[in-house]
C-alpha beads as a LAMMPS data file, in Angstrom:
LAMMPS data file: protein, C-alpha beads

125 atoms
124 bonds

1 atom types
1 bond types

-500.0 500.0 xlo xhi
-500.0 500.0 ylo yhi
-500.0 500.0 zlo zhi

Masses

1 110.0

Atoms # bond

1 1 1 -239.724 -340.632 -134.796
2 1 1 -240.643 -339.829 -131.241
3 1 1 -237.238 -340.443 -130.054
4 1 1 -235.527 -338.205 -132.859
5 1 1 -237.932 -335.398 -131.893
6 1 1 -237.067 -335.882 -128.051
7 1 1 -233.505 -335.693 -128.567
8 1 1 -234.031 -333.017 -131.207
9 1 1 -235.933 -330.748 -128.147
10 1 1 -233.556 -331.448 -125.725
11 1 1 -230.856 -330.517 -127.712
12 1 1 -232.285 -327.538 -129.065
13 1 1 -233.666 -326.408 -125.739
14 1 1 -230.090 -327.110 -123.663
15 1 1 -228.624 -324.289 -126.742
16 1 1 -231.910 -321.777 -126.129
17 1 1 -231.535 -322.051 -122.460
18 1 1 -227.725 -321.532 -122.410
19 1 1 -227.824 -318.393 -124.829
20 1 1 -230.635 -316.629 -122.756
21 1 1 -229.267 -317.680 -119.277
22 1 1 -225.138 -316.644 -120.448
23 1 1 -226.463 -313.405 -121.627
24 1 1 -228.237 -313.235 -118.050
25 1 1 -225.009 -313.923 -116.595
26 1 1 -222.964 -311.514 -118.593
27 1 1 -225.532 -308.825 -117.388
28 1 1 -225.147 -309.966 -113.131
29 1 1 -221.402 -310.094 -113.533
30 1 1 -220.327 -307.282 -116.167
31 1 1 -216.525 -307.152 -114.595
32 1 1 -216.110 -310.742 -114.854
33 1 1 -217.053 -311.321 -118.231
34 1 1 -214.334 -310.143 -120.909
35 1 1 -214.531 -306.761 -123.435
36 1 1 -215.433 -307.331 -127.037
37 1 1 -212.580 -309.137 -129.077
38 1 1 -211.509 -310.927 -125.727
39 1 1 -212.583 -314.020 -124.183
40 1 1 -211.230 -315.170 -120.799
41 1 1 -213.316 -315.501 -117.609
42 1 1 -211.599 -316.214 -114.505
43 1 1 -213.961 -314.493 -111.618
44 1 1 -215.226 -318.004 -109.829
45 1 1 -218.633 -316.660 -108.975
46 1 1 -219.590 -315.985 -112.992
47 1 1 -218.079 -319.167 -113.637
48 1 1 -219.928 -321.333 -111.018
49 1 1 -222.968 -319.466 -111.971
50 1 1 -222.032 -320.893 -115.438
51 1 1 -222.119 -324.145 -114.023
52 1 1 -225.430 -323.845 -112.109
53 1 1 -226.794 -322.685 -115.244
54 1 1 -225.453 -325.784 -117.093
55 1 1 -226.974 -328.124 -114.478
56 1 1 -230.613 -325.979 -115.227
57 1 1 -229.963 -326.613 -119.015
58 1 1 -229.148 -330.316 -118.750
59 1 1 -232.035 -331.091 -116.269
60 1 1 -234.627 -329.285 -118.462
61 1 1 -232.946 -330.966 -121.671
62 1 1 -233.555 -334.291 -120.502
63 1 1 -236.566 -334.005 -118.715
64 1 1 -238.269 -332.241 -122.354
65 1 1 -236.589 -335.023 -124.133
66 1 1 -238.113 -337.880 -121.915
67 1 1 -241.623 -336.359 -121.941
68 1 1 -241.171 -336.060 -125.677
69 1 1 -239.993 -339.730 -126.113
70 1 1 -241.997 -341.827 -124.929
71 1 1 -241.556 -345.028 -122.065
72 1 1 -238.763 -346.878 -122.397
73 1 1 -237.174 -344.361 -125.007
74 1 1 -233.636 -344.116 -125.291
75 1 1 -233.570 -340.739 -126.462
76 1 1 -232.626 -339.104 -122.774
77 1 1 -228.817 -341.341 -123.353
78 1 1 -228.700 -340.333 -126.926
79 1 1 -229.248 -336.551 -125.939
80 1 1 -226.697 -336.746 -122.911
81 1 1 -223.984 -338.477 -125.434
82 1 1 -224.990 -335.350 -128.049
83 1 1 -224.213 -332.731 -125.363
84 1 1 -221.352 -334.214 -124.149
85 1 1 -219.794 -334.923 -127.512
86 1 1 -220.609 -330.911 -128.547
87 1 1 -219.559 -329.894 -125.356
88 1 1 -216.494 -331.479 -125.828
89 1 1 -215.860 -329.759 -128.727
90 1 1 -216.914 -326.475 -127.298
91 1 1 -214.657 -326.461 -124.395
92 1 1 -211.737 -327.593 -126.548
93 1 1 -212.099 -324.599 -128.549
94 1 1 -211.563 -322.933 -125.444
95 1 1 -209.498 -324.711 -123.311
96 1 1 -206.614 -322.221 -122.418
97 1 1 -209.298 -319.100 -121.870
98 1 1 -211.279 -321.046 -118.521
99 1 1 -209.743 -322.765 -115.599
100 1 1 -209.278 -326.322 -116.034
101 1 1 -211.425 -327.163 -113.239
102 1 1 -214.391 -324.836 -114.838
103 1 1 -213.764 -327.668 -118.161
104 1 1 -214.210 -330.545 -115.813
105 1 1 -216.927 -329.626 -113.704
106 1 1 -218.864 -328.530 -117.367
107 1 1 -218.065 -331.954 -118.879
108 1 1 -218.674 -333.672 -115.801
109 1 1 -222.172 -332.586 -115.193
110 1 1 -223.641 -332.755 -118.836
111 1 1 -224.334 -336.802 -119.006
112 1 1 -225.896 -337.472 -115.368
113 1 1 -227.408 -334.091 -115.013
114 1 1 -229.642 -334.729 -118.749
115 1 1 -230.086 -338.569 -117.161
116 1 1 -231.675 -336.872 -114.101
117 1 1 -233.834 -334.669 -116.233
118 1 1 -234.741 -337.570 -117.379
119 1 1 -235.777 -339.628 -114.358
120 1 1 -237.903 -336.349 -113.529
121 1 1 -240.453 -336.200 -116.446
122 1 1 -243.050 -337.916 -116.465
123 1 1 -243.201 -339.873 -119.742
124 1 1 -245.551 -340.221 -122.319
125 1 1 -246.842 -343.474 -123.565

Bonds

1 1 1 2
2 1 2 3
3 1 3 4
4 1 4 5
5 1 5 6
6 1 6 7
7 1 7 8
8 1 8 9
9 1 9 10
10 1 10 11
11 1 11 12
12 1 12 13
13 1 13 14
14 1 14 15
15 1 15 16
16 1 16 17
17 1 17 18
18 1 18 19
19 1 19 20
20 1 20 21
21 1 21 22
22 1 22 23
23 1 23 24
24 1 24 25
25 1 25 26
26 1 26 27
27 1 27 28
28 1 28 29
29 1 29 30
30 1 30 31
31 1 31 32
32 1 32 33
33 1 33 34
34 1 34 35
35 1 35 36
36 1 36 37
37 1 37 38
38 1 38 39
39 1 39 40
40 1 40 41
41 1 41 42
42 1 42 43
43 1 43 44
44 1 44 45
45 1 45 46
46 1 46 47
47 1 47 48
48 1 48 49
49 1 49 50
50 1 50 51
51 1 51 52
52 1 52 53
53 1 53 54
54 1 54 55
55 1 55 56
56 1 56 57
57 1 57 58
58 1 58 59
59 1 59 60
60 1 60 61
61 1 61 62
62 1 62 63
63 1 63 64
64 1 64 65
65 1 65 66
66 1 66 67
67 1 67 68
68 1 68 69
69 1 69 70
70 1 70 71
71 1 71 72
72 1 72 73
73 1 73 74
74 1 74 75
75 1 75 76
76 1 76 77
77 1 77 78
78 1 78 79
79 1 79 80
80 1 80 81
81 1 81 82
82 1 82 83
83 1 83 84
84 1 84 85
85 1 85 86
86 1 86 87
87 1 87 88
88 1 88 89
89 1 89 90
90 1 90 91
91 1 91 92
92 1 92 93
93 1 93 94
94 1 94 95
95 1 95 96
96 1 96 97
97 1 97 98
98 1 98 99
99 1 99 100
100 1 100 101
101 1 101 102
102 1 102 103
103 1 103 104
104 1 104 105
105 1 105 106
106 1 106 107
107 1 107 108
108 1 108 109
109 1 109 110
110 1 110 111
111 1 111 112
112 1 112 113
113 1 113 114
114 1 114 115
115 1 115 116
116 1 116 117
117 1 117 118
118 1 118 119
119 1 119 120
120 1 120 121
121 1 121 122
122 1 122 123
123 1 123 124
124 1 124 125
């Protein structure tokens, strides 16, 4: 039960994070981010800023899901295979509105970023 509540936190703290940090975003870089009924960001500044702010997300994710878990728990894997499976899916749906190397570098990060979260908490016994 401890594990399924760790990965259930991480997850659900990667999502909060990400909504309150993109909205952040939107507000730094206004030009960069699209009008309403649009959806294609291409200024590299906003979109490594997106990227930072994944890295936050995925180190906080894991590091709440460790702490949560327990020693030995395997719930910081389970939560980086989650994210990366759902971010999968996420950048698929928008796969011709980002630059391929924005995809890559998202995807990329998710599973050792949420292991190194993981590595930072210290766990509960």
């Amino acid at each position: 039960m401890r594990s399924f509540l760790g990965i259930l936190l991480g997850f659900l703290l990667w999502s909060a994070l990400w909504l309150l940090g993109n909205s952040a975003i939107a507000m730094l870089f206004p030009e960069a981010f699209p009008k309403e009924g649009e959806f294609q960001v291409s200024d590299r500044n906003a979109l490594l800023t997106l990227l930072a702010l994944s890295v936050l997300c995925s180190v906080c994710a894991g590091s709440a899901a460790a702490r949560r878990a327990g020693r030995g728990a395997r719930a910081v894997s389970i939560l980086a295979g989650i994210l990366l499976a759902v971010g999968a899916a996420v950048q698929a749906g928008s796969w011709q509105l980002l630059p391929l190397w924005y995809h890559a570098a998202f995807l990329g990060l998710l599973v050792p970023m949420t292991l190194l979260g993981g590595r930072f908490a210290p766990r509960r016994d």
